[in-house]
C-alpha positions as CSV (number, residue, x, y, z in Angstrom):
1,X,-8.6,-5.7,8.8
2,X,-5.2,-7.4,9.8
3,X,-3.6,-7.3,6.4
4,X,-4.4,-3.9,5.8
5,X,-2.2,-2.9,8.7
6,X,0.5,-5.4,7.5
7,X,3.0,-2.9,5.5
8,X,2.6,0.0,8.8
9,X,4.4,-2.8,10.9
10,X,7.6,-3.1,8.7
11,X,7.9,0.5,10.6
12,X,6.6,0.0,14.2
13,X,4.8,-3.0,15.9
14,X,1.5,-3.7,16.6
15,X,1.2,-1.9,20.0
16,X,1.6,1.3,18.5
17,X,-1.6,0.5,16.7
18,X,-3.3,-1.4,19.4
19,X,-2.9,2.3,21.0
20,X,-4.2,4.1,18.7
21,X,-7.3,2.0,18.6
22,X,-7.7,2.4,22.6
23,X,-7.0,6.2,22.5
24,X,-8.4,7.4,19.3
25,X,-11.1,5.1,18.9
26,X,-13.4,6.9,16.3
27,X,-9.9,8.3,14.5
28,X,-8.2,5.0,14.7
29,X,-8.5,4.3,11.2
30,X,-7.3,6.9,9.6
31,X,-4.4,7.8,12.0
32,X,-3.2,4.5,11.4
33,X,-3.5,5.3,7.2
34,X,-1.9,8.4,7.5
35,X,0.8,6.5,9.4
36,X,1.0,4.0,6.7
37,X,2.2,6.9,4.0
38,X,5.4,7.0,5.3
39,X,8.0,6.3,3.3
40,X,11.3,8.5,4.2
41,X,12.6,10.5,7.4
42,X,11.5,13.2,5.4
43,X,7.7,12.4,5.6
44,X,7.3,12.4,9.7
45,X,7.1,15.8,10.2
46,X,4.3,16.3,7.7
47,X,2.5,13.3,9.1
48,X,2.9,14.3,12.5
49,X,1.3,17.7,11.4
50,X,-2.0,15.9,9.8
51,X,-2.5,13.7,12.9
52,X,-1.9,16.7,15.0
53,X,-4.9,18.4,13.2
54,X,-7.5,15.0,13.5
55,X,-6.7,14.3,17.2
56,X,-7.1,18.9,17.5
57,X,-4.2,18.7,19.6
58,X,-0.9,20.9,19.6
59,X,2.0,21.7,17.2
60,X,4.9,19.7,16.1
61,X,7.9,20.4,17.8
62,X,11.3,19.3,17.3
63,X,13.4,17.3,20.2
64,X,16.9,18.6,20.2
65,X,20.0,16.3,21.7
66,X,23.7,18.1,21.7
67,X,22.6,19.9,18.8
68,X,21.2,17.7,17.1
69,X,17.4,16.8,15.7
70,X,16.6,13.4,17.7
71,X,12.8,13.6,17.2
72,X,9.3,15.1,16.3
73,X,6.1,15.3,18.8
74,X,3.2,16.6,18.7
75,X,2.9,19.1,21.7
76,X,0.2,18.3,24.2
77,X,-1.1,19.7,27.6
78,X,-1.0,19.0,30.4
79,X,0.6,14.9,31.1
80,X,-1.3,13.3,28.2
81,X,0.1,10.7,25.5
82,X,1.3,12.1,22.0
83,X,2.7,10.9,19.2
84,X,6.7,10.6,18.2
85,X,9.0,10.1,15.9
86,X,12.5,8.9,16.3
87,X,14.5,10.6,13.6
88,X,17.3,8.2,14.2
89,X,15.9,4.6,14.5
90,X,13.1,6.2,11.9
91,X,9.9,4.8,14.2
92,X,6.9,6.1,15.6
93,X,5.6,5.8,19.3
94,X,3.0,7.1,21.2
95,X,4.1,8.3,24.8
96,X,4.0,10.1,28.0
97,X,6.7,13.3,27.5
């Protein structure tokens, strides 16, 4: 199971994935393969979007900065985790907004 998370750390490192395991147990496994699709800035969005629809959680929003696109998140109630991606250093996270 180690190697097949090998290439989705090039991108993040294994925390992300250790949280997704803790959080989205019975998901876990694909999360992390949809994850793994990534390729370009260009793909996060979209990702974000089909995770958004396994975890049945909110829309993907866009963080603005002076203007400017600094991330993607998938909108959540109340204090919870969700997911993110910074557009500039081209990672994801999973946070506390």
């Amino acid at each position: 199971m180690i190697t097949k998370y090998k290439i989705f750390e090039k991108y993040n490192n294994n925390k992300l994935n250790e949280q997704i395991v803790k959080n989205f147990n019975d998901d876990s496994e694909l999360i992390i393969e949809i994850l793994d699709t990534y390729e370009k800035k260009s793909d996060a969005k979209d990702i974000l979007e089909k995770i958004s629809f396994i975890i049945e959680s909110g829309e993907v929003e866009t963080k603005y900065k002076n203007h400017k696109k600094v991330s993607y998140y998938i909108a959540v109630e109340d204090d919870r985790k969700t997911f993110v991606f910074n557009i500039e250093k081209e990672d994801f996270y999973f946070k506390t907004l």
